[in-house]
VMD Tcl script that builds the backbone (N, CA, C; Angstrom):
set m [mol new atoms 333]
animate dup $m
set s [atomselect $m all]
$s set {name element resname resid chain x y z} {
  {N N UNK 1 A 126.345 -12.784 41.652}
  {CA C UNK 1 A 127.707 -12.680 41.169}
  {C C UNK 1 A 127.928 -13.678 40.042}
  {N N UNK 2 A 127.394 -14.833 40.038}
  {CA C UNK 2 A 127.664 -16.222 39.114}
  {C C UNK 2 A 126.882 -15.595 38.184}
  {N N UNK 3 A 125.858 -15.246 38.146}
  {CA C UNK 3 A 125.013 -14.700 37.069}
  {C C UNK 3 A 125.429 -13.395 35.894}
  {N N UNK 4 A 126.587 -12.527 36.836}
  {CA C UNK 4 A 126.804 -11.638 35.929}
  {C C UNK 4 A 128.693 -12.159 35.337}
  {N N UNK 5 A 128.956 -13.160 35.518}
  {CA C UNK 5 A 129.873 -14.370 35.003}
  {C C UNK 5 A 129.041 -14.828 33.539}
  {N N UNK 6 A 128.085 -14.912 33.862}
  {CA C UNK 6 A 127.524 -15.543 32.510}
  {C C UNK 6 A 127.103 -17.012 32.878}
  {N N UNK 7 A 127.025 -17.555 34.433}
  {CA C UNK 7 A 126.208 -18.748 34.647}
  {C C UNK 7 A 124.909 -18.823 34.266}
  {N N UNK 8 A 124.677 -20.065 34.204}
  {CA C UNK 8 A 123.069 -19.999 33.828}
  {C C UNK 8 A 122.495 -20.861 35.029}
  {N N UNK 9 A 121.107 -20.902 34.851}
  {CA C UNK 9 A 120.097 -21.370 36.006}
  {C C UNK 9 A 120.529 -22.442 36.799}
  {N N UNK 10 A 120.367 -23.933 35.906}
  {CA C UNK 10 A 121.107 -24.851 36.499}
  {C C UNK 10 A 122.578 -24.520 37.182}
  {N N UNK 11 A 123.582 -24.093 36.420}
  {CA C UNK 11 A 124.719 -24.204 37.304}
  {C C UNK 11 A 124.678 -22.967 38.196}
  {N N UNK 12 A 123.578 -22.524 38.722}
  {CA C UNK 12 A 123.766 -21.169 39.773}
  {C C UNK 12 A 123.311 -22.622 40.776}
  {N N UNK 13 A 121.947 -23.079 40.366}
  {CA C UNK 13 A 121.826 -23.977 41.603}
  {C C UNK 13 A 122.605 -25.064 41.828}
  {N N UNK 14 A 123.381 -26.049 40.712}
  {CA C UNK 14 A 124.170 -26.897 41.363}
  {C C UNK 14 A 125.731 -26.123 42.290}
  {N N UNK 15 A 125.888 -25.372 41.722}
  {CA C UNK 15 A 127.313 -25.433 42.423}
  {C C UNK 15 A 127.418 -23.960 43.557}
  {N N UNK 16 A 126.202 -23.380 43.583}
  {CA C UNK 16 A 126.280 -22.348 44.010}
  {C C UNK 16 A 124.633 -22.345 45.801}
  {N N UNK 17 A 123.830 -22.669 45.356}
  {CA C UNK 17 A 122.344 -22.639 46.119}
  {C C UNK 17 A 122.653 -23.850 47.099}
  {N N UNK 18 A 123.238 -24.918 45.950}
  {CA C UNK 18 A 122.449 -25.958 47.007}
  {C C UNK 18 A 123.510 -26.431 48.263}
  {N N UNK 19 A 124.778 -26.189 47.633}
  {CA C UNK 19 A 126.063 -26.394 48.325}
  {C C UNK 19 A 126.262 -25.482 49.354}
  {N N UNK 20 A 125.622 -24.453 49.480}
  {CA C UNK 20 A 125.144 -22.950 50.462}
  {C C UNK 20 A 124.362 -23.819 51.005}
  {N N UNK 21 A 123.210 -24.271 50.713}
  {CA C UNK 21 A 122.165 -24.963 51.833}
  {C C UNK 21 A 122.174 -26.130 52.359}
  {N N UNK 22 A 123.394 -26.776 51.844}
  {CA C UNK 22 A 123.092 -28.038 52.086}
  {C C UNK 22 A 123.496 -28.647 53.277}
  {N N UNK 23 A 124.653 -27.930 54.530}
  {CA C UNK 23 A 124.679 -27.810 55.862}
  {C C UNK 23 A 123.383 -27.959 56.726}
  {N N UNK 24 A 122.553 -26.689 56.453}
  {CA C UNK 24 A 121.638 -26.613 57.200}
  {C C UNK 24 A 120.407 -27.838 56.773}
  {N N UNK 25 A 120.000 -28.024 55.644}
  {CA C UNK 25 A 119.600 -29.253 55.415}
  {C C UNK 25 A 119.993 -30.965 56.373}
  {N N UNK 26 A 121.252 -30.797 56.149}
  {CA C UNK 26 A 121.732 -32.098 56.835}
  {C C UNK 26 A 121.444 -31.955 58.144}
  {N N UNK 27 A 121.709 -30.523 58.886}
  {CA C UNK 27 A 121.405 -30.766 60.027}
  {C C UNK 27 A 120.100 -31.079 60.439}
  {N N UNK 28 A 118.893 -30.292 59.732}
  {CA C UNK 28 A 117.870 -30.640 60.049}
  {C C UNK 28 A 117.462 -32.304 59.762}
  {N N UNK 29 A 117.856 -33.065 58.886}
  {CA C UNK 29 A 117.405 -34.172 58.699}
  {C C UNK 29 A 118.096 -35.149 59.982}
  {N N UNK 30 A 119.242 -34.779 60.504}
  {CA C UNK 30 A 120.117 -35.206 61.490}
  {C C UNK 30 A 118.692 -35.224 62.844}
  {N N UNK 31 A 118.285 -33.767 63.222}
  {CA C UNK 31 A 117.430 -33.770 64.214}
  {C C UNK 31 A 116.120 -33.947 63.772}
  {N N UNK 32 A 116.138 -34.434 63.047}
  {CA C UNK 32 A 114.538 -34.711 62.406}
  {C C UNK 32 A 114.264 -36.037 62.857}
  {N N UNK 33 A 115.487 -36.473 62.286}
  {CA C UNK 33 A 115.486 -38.456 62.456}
  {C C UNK 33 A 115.251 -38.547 63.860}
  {N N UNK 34 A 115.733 -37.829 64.806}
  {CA C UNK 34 A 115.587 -38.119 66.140}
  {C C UNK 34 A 114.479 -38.281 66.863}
  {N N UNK 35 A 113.793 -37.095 66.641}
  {CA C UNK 35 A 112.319 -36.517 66.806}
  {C C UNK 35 A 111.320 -37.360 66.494}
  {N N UNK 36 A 111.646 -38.103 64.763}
  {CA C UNK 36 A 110.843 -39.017 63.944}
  {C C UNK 36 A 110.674 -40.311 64.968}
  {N N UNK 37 A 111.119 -40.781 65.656}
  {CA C UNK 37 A 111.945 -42.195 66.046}
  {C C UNK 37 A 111.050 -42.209 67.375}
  {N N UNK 38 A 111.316 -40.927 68.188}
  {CA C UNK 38 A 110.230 -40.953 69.346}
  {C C UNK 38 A 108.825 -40.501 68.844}
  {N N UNK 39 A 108.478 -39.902 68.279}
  {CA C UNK 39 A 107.163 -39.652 67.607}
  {C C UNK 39 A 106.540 -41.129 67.225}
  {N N UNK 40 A 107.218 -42.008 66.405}
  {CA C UNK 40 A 107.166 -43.196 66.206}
  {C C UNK 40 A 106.291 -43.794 67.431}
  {N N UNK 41 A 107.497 -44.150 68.630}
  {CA C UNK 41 A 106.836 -44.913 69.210}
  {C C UNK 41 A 105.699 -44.344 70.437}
  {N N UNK 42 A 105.986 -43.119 70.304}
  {CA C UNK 42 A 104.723 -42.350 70.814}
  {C C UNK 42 A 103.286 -42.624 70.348}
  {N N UNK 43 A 103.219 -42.747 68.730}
  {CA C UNK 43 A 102.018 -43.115 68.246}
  {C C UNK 43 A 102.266 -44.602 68.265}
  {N N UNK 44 A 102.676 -45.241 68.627}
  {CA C UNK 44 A 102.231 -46.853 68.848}
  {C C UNK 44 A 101.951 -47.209 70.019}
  {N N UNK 45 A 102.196 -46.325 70.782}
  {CA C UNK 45 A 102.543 -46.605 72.610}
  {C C UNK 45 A 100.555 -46.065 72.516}
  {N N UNK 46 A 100.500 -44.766 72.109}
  {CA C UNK 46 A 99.447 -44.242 72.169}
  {C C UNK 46 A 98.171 -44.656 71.324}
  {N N UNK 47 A 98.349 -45.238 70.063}
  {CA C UNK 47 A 97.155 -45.505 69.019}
  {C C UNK 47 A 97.153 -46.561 68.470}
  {N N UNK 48 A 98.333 -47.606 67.959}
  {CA C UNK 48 A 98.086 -48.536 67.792}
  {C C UNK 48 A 98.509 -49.597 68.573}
  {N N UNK 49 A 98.044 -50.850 68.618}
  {CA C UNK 49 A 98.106 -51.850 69.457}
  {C C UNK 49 A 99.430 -52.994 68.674}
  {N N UNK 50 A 99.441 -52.504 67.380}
  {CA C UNK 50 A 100.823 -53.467 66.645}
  {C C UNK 50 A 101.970 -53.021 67.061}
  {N N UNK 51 A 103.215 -53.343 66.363}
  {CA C UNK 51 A 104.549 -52.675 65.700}
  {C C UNK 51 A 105.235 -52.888 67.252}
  {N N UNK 52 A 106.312 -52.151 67.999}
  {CA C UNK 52 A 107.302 -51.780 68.782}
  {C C UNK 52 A 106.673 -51.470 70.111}
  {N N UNK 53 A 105.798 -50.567 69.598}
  {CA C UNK 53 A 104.714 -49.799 70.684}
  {C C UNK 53 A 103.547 -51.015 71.889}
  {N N UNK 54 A 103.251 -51.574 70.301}
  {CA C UNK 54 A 102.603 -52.961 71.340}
  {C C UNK 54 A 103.084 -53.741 71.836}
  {N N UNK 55 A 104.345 -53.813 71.618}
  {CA C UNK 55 A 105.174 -54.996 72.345}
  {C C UNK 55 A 105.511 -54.655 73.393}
  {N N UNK 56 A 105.894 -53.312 73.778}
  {CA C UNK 56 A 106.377 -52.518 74.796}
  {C C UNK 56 A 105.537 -52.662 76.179}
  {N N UNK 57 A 103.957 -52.111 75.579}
  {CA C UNK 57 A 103.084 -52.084 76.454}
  {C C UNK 57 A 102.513 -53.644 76.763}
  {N N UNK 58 A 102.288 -54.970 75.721}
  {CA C UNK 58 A 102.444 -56.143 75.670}
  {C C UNK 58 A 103.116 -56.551 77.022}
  {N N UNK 59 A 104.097 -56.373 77.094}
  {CA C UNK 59 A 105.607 -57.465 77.819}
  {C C UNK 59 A 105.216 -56.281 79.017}
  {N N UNK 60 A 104.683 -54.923 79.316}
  {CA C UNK 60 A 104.503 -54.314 80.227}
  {C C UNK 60 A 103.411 -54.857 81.519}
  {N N UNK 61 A 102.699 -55.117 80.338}
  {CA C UNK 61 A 101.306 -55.421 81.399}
  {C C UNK 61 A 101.309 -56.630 81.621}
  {N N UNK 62 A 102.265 -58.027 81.584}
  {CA C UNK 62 A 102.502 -59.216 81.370}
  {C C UNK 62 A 103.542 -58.923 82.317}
  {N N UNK 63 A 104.693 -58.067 82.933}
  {CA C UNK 63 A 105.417 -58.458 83.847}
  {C C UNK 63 A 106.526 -58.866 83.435}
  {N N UNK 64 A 106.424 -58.800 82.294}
  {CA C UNK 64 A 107.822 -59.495 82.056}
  {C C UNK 64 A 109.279 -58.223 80.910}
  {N N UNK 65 A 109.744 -58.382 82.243}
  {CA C UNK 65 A 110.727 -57.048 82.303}
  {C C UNK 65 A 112.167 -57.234 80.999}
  {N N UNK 66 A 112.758 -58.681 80.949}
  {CA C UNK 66 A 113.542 -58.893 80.008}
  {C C UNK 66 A 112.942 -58.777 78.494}
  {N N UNK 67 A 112.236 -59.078 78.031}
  {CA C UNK 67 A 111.736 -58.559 76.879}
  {C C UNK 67 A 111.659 -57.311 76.284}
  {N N UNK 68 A 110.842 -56.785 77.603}
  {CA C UNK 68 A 110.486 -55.284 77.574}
  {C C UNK 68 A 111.631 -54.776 77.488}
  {N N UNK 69 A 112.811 -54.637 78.454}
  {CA C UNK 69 A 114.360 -53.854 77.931}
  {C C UNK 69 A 114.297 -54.110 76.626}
  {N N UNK 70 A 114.761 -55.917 76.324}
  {CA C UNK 70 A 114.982 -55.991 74.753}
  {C C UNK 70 A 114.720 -55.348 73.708}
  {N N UNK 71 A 112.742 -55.153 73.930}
  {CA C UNK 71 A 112.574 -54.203 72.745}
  {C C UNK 71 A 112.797 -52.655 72.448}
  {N N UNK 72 A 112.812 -52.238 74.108}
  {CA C UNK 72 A 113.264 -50.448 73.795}
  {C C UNK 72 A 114.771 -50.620 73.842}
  {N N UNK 73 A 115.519 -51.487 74.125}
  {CA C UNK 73 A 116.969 -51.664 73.164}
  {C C UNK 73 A 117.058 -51.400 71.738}
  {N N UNK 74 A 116.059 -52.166 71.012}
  {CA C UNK 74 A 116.500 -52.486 69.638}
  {C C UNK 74 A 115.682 -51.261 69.193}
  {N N UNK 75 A 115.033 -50.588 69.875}
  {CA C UNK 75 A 114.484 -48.920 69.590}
  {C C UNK 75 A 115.576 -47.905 69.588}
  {N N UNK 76 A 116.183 -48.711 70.701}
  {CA C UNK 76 A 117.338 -47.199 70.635}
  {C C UNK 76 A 117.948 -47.512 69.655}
  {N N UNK 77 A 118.686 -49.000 69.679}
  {CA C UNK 77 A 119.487 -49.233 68.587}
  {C C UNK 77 A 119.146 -48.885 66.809}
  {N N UNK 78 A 117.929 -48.627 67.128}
  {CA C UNK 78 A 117.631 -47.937 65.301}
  {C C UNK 78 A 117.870 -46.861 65.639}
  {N N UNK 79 A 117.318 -46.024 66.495}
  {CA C UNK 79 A 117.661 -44.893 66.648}
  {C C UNK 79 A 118.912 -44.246 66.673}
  {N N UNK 80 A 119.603 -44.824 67.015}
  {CA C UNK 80 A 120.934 -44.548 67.422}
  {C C UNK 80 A 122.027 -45.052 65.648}
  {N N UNK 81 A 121.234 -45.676 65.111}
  {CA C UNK 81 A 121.574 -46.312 63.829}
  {C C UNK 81 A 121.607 -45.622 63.037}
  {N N UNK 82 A 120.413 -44.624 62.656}
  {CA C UNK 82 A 119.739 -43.757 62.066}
  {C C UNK 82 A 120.553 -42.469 62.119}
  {N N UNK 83 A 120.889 -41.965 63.283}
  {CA C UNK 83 A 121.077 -40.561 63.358}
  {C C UNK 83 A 122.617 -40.877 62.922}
  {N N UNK 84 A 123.286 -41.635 63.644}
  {CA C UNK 84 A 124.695 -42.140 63.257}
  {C C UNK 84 A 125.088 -41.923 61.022}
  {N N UNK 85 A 124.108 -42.853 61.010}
  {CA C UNK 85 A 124.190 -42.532 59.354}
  {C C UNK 85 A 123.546 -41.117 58.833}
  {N N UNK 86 A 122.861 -40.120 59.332}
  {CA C UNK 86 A 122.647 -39.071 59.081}
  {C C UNK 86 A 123.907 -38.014 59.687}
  {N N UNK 87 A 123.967 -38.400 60.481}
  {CA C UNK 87 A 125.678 -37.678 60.917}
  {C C UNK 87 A 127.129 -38.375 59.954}
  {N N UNK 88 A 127.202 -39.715 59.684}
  {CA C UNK 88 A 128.064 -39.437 58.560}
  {C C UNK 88 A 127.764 -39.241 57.020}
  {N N UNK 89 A 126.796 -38.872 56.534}
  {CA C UNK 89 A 126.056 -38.296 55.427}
  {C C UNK 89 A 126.160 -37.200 55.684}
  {N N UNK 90 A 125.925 -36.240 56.556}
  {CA C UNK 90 A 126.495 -34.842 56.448}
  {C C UNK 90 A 127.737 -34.511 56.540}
  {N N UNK 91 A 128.572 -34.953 57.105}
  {CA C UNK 91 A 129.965 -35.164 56.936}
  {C C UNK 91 A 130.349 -35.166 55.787}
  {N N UNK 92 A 130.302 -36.499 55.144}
  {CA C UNK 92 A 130.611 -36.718 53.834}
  {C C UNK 92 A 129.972 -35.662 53.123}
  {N N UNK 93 A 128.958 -35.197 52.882}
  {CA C UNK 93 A 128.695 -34.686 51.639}
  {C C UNK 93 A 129.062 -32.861 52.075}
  {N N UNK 94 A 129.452 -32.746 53.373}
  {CA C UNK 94 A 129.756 -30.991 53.589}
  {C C UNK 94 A 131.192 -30.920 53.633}
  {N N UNK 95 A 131.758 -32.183 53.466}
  {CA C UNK 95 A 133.383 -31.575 54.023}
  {C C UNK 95 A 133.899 -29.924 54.082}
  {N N UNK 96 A 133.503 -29.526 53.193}
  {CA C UNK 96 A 134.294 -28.259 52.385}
  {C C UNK 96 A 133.504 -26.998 53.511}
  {N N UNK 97 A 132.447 -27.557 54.182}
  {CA C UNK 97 A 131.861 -26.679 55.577}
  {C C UNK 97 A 132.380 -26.675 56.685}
  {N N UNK 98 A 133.267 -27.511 56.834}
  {CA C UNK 98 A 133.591 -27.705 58.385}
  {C C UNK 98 A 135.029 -27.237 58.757}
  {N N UNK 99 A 134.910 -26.608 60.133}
  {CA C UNK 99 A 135.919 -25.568 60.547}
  {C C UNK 99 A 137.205 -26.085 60.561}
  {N N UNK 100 A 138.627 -25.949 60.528}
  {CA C UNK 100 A 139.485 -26.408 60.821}
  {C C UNK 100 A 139.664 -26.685 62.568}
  {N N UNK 101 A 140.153 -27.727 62.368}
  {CA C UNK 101 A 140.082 -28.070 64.160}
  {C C UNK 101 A 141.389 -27.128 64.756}
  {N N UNK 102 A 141.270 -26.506 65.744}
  {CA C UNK 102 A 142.048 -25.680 66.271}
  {C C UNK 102 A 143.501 -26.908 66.834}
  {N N UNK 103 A 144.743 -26.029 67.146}
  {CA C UNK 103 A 145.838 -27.157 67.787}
  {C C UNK 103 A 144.849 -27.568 69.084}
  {N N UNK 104 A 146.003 -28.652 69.763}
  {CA C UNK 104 A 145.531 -29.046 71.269}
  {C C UNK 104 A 146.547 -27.666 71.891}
  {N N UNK 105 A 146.958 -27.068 71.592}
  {CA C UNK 105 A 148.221 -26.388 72.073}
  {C C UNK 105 A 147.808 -25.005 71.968}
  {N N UNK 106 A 148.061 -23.747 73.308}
  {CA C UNK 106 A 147.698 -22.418 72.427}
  {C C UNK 106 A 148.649 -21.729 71.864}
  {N N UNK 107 A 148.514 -21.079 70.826}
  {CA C UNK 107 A 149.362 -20.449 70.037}
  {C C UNK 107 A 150.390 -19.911 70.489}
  {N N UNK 108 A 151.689 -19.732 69.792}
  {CA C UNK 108 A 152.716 -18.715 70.854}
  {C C UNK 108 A 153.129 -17.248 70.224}
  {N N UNK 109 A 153.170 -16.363 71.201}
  {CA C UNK 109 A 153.105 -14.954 70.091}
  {C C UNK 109 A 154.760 -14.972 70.128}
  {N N UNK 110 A 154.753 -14.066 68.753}
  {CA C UNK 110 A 156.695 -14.067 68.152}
  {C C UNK 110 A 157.193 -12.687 68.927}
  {N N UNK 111 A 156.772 -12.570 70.230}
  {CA C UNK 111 A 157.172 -10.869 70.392}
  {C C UNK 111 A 158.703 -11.051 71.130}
}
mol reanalyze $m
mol bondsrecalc $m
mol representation Tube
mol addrep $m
């Protein structure tokens, strides 16, 4: 339709492609980050002996239980950091996507 307007390439994709895709984008990066975060410490728990992962298993096999919370705290807490700023980054940049919030109240018919 933009095309037989007389748009050209660039402005079909800025104001037309990417603003169409860019919902589903956010969401995926939203559940991506999540996924990323346990994958993370999956491969440290599992392959390397440094980083989050070794500390975990470290303070595990040592007995010592306050640490160990500490550090899968400050795991969640990125985690939880992360997705938080990927949820208001899609926000912000979709406003013009998101549904109107219905009343708290149900409608009343005029009959």
């Amino acid at each position: 339709m933009a095309r037989s307007f007389g748009a050209g390439e660039r402005w079909i994709w800025r104001w037309v492609l990417l603003p169409g895709a860019l919902p589903a984008i956010m969401t995926g990066l939203r559940l991506g980050l999540g996924r990323a975060v346990t994958g993370m410490v999956l491969v440290e728990l599992l392959m390397v002996s440094d980083g989050l992962g070794g500390l975990i298993l470290t303070y595990r096999g040592l007995l010592k239980a306050p640490p160990l919370y500490g550090t899968i705290a400050i795991i969640l807490a990125e985690a939880l950091l992360l997705v938080t700023a990927a949820h208001w980054a899609e926000r912000r940049l979709t406003r013009w996507a998101r549904t109107p919030k219905s009343p708290p109240y149900p409608a009343r018919s005029t009959r």
